[in-house]
Every structure is written in C-alpha cells, then in structure tokens.
Chimera marker file (.cmm) of the C-alpha trace (Angstrom):
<marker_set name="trace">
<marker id="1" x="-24.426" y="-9.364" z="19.526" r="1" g="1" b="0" radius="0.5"/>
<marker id="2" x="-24.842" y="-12.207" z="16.908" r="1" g="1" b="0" radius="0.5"/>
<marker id="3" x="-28.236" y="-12.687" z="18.483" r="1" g="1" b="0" radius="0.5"/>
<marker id="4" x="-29.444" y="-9.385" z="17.578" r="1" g="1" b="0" radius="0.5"/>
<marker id="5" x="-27.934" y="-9.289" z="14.079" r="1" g="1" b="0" radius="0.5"/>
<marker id="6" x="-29.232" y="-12.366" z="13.373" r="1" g="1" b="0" radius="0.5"/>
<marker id="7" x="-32.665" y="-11.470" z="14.541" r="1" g="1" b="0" radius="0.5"/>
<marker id="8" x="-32.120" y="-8.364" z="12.405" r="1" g="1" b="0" radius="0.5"/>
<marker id="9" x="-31.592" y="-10.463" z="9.360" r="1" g="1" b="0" radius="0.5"/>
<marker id="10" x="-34.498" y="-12.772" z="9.865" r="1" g="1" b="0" radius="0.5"/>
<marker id="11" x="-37.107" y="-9.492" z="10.439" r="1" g="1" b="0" radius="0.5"/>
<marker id="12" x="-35.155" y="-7.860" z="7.081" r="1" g="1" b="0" radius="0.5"/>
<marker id="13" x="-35.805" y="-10.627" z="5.076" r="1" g="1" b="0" radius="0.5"/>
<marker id="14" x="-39.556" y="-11.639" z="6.717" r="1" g="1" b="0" radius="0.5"/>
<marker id="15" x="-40.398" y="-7.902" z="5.526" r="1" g="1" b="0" radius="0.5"/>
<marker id="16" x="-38.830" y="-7.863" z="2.270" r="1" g="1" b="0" radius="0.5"/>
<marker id="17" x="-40.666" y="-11.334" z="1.634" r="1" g="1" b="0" radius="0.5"/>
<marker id="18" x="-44.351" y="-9.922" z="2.845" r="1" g="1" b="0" radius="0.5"/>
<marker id="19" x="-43.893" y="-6.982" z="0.826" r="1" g="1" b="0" radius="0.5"/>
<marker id="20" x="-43.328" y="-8.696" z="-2.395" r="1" g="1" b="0" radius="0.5"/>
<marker id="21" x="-46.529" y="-10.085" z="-2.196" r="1" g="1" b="0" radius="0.5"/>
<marker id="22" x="-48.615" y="-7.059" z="-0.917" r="1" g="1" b="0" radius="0.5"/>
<marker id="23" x="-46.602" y="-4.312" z="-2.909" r="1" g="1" b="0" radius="0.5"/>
<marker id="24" x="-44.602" y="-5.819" z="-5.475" r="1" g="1" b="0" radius="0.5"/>
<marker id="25" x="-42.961" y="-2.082" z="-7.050" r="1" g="1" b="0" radius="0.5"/>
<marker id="26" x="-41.961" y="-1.411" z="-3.305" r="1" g="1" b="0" radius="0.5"/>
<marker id="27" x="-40.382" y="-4.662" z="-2.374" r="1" g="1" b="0" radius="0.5"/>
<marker id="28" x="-37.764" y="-4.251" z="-5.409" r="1" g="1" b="0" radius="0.5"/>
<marker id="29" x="-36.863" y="-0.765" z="-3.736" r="1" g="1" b="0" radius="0.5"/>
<marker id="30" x="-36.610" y="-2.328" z="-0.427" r="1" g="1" b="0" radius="0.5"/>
<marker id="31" x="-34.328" y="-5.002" z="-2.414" r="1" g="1" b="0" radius="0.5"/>
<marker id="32" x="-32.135" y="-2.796" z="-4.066" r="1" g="1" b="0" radius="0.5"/>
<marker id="33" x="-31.786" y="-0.395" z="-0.330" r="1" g="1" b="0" radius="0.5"/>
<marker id="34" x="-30.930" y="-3.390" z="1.750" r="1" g="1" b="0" radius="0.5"/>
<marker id="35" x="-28.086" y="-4.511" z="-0.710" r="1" g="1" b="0" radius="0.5"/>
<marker id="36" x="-26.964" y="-0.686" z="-0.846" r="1" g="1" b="0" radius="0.5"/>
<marker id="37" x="-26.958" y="-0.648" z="3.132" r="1" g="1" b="0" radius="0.5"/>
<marker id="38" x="-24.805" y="-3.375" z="3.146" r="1" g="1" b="0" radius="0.5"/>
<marker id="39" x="-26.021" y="-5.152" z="5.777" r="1" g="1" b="0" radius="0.5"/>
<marker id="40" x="-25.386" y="-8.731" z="5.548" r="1" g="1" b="0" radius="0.5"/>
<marker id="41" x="-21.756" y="-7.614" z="4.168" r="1" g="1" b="0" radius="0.5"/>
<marker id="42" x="-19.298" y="-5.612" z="4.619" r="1" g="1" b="0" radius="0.5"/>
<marker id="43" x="-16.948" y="-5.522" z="1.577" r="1" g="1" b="0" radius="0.5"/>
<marker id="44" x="-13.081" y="-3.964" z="1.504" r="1" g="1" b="0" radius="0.5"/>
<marker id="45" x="-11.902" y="-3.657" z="-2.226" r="1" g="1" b="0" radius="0.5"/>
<marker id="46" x="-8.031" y="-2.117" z="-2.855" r="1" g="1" b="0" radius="0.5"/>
<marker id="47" x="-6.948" y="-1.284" z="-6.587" r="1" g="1" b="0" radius="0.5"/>
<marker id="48" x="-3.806" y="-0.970" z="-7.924" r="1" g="1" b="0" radius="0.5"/>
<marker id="49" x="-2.479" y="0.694" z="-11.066" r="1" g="1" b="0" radius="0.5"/>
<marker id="50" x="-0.958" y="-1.388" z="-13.663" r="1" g="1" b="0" radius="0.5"/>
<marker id="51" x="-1.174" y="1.188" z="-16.916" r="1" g="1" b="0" radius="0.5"/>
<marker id="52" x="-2.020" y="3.774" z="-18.908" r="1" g="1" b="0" radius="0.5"/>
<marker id="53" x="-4.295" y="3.204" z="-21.836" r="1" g="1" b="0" radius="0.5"/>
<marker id="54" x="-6.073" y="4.879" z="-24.470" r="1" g="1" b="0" radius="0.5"/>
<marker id="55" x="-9.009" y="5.191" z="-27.254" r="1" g="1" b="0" radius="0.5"/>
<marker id="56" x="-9.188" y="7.635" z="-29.967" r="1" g="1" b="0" radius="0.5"/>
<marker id="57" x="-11.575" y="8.384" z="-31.881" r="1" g="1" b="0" radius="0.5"/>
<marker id="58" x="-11.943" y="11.088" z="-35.281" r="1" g="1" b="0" radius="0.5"/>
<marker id="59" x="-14.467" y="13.446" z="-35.116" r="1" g="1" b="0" radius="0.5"/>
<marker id="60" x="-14.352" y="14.891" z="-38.496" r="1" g="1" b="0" radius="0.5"/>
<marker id="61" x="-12.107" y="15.515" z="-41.153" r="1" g="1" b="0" radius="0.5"/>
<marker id="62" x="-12.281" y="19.339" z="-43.145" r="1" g="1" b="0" radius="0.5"/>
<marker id="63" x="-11.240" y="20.370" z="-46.683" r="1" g="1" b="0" radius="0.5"/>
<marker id="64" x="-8.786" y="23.094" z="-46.700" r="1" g="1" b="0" radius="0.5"/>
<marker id="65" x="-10.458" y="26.136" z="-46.755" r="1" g="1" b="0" radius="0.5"/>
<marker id="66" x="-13.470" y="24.946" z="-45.679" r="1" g="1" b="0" radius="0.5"/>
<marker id="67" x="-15.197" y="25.277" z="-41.431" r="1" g="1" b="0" radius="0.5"/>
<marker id="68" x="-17.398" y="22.981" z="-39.825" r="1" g="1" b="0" radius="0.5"/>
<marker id="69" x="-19.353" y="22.893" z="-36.654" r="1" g="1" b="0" radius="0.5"/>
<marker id="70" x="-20.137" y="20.122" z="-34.884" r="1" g="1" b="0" radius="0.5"/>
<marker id="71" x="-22.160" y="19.998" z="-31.348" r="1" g="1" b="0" radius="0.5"/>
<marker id="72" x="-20.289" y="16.942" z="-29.661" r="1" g="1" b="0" radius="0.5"/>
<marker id="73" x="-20.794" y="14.379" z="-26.461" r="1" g="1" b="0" radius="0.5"/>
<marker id="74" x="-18.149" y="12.557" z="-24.621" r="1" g="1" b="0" radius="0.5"/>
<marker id="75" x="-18.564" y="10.215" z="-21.971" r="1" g="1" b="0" radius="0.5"/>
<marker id="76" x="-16.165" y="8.004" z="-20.522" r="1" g="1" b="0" radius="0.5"/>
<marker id="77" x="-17.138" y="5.028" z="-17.908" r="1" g="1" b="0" radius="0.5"/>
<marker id="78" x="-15.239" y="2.783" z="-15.910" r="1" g="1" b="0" radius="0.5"/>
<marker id="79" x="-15.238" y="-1.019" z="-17.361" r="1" g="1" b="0" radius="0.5"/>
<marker id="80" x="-14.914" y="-3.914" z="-15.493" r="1" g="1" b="0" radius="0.5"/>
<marker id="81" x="-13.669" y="-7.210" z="-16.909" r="1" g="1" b="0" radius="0.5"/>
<marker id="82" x="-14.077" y="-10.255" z="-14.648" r="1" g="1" b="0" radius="0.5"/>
<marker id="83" x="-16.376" y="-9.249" z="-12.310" r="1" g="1" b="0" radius="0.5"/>
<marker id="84" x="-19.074" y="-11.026" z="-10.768" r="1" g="1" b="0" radius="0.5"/>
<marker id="85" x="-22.564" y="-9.243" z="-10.906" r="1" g="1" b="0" radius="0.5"/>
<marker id="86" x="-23.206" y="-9.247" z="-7.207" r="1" g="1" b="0" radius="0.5"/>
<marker id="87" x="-19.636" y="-6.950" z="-6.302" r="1" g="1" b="0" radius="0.5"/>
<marker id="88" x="-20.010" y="-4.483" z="-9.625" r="1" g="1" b="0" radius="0.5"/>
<marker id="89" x="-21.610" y="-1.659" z="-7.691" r="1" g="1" b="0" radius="0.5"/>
<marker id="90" x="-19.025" y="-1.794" z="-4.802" r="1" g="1" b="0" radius="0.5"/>
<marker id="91" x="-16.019" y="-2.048" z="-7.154" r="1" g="1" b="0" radius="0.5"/>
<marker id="92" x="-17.849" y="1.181" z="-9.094" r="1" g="1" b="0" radius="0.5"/>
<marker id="93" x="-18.044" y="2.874" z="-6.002" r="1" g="1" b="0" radius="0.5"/>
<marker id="94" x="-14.578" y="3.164" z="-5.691" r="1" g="1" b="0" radius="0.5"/>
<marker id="95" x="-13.783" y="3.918" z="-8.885" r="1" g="1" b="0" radius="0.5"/>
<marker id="96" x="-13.385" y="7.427" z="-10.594" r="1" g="1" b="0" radius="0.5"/>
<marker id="97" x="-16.629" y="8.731" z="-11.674" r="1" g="1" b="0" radius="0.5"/>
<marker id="98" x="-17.451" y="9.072" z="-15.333" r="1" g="1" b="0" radius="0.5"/>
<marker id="99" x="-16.618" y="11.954" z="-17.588" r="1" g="1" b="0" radius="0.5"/>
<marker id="100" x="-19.226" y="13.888" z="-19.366" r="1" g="1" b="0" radius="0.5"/>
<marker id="101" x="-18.824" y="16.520" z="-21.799" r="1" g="1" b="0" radius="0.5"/>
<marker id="102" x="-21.162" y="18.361" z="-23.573" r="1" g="1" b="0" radius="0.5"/>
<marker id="103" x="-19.770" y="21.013" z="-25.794" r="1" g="1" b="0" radius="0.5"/>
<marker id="104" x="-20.386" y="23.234" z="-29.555" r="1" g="1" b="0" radius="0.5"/>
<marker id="105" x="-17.377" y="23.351" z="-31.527" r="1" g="1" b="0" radius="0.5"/>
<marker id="106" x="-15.529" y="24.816" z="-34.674" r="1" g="1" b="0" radius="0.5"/>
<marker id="107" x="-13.918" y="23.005" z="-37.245" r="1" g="1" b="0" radius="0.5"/>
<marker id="108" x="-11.441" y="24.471" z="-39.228" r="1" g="1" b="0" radius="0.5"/>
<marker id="109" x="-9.423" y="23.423" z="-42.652" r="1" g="1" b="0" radius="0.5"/>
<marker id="110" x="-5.835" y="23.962" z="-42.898" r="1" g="1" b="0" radius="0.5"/>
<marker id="111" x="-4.043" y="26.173" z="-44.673" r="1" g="1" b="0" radius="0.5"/>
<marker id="112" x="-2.851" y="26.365" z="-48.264" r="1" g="1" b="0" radius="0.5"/>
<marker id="113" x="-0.766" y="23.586" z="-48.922" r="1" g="1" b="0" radius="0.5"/>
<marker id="114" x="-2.438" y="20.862" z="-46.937" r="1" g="1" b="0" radius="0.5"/>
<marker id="115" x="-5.581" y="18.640" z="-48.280" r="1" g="1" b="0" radius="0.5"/>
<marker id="116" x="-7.272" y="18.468" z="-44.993" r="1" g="1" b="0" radius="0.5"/>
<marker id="117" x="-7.279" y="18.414" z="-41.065" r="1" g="1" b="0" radius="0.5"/>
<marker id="118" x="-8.540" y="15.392" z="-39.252" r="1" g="1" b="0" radius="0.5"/>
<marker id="119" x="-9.657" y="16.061" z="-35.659" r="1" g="1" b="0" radius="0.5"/>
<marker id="120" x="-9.574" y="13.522" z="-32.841" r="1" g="1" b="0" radius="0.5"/>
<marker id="121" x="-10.285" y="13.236" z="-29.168" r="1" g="1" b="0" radius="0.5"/>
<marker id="122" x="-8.514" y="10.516" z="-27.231" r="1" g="1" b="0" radius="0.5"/>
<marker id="123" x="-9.846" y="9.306" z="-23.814" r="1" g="1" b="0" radius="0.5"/>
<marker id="124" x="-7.454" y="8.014" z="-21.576" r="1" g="1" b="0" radius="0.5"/>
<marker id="125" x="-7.976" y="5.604" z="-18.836" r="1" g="1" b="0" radius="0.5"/>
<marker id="126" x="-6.370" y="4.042" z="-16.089" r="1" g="1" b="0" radius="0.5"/>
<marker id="127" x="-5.710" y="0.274" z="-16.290" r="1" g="1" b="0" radius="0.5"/>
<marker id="128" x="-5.321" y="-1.816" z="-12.961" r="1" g="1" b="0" radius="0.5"/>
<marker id="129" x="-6.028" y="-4.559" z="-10.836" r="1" g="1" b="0" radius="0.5"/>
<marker id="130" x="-8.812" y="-4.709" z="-7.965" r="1" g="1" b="0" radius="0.5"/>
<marker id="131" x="-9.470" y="-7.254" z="-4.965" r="1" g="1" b="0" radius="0.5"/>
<marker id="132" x="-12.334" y="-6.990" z="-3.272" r="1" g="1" b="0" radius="0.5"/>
<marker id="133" x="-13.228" y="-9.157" z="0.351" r="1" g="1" b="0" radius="0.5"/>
<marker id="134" x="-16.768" y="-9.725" z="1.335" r="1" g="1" b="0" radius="0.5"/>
<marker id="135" x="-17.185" y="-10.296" z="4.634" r="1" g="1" b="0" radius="0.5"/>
<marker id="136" x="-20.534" y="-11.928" z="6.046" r="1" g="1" b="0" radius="0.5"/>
<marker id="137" x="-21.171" y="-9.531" z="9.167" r="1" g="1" b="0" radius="0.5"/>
<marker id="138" x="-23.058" y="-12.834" z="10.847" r="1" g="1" b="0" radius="0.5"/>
<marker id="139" x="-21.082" y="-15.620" z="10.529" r="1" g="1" b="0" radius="0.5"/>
<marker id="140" x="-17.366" y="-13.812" z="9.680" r="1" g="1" b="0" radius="0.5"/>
<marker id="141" x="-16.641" y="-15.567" z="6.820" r="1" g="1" b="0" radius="0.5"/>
<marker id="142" x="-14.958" y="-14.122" z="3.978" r="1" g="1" b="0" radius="0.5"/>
<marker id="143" x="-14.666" y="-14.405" z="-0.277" r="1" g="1" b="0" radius="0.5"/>
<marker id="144" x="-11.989" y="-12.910" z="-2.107" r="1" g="1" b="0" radius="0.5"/>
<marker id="145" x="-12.928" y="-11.359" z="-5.578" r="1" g="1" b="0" radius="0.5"/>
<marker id="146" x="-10.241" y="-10.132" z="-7.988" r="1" g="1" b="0" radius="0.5"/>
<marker id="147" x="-10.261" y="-8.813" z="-11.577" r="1" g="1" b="0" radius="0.5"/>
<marker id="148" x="-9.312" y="-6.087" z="-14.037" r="1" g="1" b="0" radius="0.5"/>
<marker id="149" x="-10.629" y="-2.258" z="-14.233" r="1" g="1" b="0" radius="0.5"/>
<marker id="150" x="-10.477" y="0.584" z="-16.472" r="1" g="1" b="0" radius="0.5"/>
<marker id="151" x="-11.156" y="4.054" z="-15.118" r="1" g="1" b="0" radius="0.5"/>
<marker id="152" x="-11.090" y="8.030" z="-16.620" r="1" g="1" b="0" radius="0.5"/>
<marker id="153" x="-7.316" y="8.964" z="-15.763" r="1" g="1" b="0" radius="0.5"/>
<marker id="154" x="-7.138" y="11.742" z="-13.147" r="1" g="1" b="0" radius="0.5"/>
<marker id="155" x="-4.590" y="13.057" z="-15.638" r="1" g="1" b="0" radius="0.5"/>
<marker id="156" x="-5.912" y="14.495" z="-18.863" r="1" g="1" b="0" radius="0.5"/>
<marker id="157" x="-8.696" y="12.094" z="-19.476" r="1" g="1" b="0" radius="0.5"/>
<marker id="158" x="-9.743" y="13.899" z="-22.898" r="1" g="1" b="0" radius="0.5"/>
<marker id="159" x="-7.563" y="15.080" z="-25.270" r="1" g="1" b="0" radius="0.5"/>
<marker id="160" x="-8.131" y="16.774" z="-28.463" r="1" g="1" b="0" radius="0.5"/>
<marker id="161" x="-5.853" y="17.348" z="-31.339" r="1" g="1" b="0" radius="0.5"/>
<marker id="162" x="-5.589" y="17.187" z="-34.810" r="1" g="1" b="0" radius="0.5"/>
<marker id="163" x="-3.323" y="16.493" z="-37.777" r="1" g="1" b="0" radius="0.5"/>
<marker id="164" x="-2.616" y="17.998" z="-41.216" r="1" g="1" b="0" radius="0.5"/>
<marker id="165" x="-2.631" y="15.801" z="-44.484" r="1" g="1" b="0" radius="0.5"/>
<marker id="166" x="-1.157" y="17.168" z="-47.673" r="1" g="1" b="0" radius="0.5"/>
<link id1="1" id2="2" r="1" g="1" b="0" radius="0.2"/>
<link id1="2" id2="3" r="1" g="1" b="0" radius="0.2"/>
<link id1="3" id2="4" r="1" g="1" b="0" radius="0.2"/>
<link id1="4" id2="5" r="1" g="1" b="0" radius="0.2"/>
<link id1="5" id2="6" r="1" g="1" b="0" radius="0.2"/>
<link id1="6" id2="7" r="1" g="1" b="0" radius="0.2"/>
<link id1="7" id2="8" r="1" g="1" b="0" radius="0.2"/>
<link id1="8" id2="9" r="1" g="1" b="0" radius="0.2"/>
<link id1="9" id2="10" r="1" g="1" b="0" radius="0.2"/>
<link id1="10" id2="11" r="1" g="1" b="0" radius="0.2"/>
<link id1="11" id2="12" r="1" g="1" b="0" radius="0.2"/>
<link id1="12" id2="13" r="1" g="1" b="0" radius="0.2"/>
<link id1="13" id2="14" r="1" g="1" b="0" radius="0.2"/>
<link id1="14" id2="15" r="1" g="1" b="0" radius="0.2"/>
<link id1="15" id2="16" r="1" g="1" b="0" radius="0.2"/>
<link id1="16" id2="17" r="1" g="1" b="0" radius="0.2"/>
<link id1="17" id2="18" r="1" g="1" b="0" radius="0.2"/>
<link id1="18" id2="19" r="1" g="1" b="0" radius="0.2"/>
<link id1="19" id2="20" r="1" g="1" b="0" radius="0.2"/>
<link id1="20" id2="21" r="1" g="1" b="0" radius="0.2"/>
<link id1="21" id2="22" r="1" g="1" b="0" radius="0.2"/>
<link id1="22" id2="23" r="1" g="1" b="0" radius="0.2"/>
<link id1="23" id2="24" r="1" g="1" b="0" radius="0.2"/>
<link id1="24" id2="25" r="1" g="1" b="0" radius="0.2"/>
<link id1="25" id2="26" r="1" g="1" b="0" radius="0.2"/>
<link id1="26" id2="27" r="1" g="1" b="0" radius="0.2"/>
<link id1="27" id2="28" r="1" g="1" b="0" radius="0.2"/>
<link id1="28" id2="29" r="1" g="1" b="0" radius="0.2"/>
<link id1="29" id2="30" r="1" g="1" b="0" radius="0.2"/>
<link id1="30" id2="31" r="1" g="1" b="0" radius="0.2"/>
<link id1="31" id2="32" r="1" g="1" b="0" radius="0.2"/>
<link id1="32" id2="33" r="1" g="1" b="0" radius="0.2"/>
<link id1="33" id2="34" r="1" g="1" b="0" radius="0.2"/>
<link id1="34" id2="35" r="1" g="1" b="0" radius="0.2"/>
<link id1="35" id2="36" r="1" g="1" b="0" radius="0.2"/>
<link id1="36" id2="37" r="1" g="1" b="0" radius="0.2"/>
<link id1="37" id2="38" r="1" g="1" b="0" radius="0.2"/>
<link id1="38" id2="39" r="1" g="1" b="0" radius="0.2"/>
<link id1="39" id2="40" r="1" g="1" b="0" radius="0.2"/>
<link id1="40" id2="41" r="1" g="1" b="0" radius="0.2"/>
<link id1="41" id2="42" r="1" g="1" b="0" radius="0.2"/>
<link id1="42" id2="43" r="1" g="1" b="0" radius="0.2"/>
<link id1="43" id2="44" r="1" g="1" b="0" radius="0.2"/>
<link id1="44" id2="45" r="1" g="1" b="0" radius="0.2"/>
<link id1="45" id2="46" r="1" g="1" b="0" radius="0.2"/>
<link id1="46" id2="47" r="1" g="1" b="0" radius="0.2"/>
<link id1="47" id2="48" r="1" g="1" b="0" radius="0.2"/>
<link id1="48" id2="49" r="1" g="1" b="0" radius="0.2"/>
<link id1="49" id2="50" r="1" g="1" b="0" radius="0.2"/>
<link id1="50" id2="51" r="1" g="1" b="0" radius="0.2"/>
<link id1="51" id2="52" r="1" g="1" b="0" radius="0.2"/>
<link id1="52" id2="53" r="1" g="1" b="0" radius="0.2"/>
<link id1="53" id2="54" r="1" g="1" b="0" radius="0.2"/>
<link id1="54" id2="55" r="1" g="1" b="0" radius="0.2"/>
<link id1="55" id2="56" r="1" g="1" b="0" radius="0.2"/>
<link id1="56" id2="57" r="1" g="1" b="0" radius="0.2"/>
<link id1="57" id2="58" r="1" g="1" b="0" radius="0.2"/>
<link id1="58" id2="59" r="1" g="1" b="0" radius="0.2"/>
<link id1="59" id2="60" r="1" g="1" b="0" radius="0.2"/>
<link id1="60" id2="61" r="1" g="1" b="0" radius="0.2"/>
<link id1="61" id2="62" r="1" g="1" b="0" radius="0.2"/>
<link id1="62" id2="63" r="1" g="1" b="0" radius="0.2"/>
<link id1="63" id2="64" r="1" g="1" b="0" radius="0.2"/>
<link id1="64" id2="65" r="1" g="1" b="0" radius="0.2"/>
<link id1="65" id2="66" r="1" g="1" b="0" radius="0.2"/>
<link id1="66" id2="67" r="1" g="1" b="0" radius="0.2"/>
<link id1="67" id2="68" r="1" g="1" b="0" radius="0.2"/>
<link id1="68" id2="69" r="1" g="1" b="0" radius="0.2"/>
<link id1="69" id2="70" r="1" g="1" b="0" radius="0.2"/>
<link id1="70" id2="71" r="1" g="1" b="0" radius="0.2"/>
<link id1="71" id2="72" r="1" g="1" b="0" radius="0.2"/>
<link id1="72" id2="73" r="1" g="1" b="0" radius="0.2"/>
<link id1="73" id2="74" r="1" g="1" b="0" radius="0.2"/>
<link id1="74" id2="75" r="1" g="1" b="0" radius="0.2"/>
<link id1="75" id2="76" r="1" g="1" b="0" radius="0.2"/>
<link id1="76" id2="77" r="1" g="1" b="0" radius="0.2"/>
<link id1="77" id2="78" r="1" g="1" b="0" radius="0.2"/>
<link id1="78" id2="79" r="1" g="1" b="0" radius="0.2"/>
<link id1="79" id2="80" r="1" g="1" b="0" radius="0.2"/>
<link id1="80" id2="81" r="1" g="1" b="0" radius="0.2"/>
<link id1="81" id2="82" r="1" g="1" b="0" radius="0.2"/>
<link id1="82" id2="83" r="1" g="1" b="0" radius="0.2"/>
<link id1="83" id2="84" r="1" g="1" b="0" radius="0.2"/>
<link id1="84" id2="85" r="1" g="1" b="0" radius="0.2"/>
<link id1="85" id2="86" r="1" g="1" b="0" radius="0.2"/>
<link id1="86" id2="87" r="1" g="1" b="0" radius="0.2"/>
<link id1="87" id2="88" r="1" g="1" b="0" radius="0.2"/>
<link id1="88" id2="89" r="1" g="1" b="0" radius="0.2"/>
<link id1="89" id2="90" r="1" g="1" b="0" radius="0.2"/>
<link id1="90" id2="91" r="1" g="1" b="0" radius="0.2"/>
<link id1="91" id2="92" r="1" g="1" b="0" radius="0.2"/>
<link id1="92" id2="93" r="1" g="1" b="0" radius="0.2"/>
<link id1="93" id2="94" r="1" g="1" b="0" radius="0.2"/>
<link id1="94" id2="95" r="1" g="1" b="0" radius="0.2"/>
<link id1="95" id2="96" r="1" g="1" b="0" radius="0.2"/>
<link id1="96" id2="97" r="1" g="1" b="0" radius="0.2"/>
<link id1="97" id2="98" r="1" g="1" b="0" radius="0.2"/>
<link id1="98" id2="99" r="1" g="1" b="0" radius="0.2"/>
<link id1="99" id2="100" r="1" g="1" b="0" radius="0.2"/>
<link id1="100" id2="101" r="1" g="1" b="0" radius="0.2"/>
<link id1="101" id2="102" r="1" g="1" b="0" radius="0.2"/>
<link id1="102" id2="103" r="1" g="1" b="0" radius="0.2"/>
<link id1="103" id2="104" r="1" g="1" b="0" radius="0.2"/>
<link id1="104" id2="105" r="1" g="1" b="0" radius="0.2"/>
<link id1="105" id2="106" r="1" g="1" b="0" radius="0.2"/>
<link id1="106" id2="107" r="1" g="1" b="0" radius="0.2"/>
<link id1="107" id2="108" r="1" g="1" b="0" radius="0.2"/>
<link id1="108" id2="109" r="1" g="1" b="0" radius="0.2"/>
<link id1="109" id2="110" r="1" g="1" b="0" radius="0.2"/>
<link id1="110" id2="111" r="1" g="1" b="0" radius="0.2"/>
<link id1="111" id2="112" r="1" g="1" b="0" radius="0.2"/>
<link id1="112" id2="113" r="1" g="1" b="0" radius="0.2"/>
<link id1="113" id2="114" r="1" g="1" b="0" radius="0.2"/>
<link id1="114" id2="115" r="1" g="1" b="0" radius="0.2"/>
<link id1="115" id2="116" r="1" g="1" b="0" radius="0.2"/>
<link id1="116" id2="117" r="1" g="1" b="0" radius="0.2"/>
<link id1="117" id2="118" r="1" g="1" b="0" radius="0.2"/>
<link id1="118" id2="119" r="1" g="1" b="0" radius="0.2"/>
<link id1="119" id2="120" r="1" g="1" b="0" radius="0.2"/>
<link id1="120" id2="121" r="1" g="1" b="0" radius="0.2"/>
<link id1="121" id2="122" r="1" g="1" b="0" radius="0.2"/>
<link id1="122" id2="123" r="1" g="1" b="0" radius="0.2"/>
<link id1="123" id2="124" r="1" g="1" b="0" radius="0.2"/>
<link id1="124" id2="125" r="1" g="1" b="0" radius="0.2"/>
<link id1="125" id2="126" r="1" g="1" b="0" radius="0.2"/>
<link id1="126" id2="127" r="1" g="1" b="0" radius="0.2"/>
<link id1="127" id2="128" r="1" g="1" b="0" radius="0.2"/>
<link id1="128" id2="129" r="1" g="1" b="0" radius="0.2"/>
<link id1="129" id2="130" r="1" g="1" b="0" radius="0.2"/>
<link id1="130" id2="131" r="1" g="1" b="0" radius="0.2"/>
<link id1="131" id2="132" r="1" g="1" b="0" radius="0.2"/>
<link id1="132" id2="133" r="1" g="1" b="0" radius="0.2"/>
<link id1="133" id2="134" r="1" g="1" b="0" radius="0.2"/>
<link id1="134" id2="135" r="1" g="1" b="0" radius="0.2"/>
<link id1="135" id2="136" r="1" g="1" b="0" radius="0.2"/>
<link id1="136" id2="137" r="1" g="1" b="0" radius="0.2"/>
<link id1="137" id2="138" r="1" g="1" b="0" radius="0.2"/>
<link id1="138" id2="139" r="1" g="1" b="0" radius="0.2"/>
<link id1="139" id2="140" r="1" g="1" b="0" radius="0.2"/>
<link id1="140" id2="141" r="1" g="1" b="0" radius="0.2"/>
<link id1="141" id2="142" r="1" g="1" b="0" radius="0.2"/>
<link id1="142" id2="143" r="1" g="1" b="0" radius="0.2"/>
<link id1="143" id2="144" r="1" g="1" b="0" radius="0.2"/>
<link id1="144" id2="145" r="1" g="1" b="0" radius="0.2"/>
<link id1="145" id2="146" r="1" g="1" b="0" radius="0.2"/>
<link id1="146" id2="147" r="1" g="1" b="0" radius="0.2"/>
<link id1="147" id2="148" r="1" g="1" b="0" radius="0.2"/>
<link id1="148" id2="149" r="1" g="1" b="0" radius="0.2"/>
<link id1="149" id2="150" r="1" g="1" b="0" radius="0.2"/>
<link id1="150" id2="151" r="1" g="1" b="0" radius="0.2"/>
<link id1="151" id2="152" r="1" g="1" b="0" radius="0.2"/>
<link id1="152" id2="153" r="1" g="1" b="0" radius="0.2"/>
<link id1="153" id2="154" r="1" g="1" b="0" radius="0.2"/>
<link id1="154" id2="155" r="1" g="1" b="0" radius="0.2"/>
<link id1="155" id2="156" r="1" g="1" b="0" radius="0.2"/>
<link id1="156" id2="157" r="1" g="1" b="0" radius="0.2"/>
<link id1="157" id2="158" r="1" g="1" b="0" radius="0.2"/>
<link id1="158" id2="159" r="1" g="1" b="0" radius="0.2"/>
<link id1="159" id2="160" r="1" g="1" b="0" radius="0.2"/>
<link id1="160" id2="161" r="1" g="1" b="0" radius="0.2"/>
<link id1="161" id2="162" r="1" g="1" b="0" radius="0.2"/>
<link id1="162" id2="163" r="1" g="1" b="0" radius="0.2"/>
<link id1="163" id2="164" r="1" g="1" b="0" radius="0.2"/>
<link id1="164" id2="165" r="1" g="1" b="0" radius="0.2"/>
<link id1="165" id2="166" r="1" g="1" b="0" radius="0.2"/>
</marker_set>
C-alpha cells in the first residue's frame, strides 16, 4: 500500500512540475486542487469554546423629529490568531460560515423630550481554542497545530438596538 501511495505522490508531483512549465495558469489550479484533495495529509482539527465576545458598531445617530434611511452591509468572518498559513483553510472549514446581510432601513428620531437616537448593530462571535493534527498519509507522522479562533455565534450573531439621549 505505501508502494502505491508513494508512486502516487511521485506521478502528482512529476505532473504538477511539467505543467508549470507548459501551462503555467493551469499548474496553479492543479496546485491549489491537490492541496484541497488532501492527499499527502490528512488533518483532524477539534475546537473548543472558551467565550462569548462582541463588536459594536453605530450606524447613525438622528435628531428628534427628524428620519433617515440608510441602505446597510454586514458581514462577519471568522478570525484566526496564531495560525500558520499552510492549516488556515482546514481550520476555516470547520468553522461557522460568515454572515452577510444586505438590507434598506429606516431611521427614526425620538420623541419629544429626547435630543437624539443613536443606532447600533453588535456582532457577536464565538471565542475558542482549536488543535489541529496533520498527519502525513505516507510516512504516518504527525504535527500538532494549536491557536485561537473567533467565529459568528450560532446565537444571535447581529443585533440591533438603539438608545435615547436627552
């Protein structure tokens, strides 16, 4: 068996290097497939939760009395701290996907009595740890790659609300 995969890893990487020199646009794809097929690796990566954090950010203030509208986009992607370039995609992978949102909106003022309303949307993410283990299919030996994530929380990951000042 180690015979054929290793023969399968010398013909990979014979093509990938004869392609680069005939077609260089199609030996990047063939680059970026072979890395996506995993198939010198195989990689297991476990997360676990550590806490809840947040950013908020104000989208407008509005005079009392007065309306605004606003056409507004959110997005929210997973961060990595610590991580290696060659394990960012399969720590992503397992990571909640980001959060888009796209939406047309009306701002109002507050009523008599109050100065102004100042609108904000807070995203919420999910802080935690990850360890990933790479695993060379060939020769069976392993790496151990650790470091911190944030990810859109499952629970409420955008929140708007506002606030009344006098």
């Amino acid at each position: 068996m180690k015979k054929i995969s290793l023969s399968l890893l010398v013909v990979s990487i014979s093509l990938f290097f004869l392609l680069s020199f005939a077609m260089p646009e199609t030996a990047s794809k063939l680059k970026d497939s072979i890395s996506s097929m995993k198939i010198i690796y195989s990689y297991s990566v476990t997360k676990s939760f550590s806490a809840r954090t947040e950013e908020t950010i104000r989208i407008t203030s509005v005079p009392s009395g007065k309306e605004e509208t606003k056409d507004l986009q959110v997005r929210m992607d997973a961060k990595l701290e610590d991580t290696p370039l060659n394990i960012r995609a399969v720590v992503r992978e397992s990571l909640n996907k980001p959060e888009v949102s796209n939406y047309t909106s009306t701002f109002t003022g507050p009523e008599k009595g109050f100065s102004q309303r100042k609108y904000y949307l807070t995203k919420n993410y999910d802080k935690g740890r990850y360890m990933v283990i790479r695993t060379n299919k060939v020769t069976g030996a392993e790496k151990v790659y650790a470091g911190t994530y944030y990810e859109p929380s499952v629970q409420d990951p955008l929140v708007n609300w506002s606030r009344d000042e006098k």
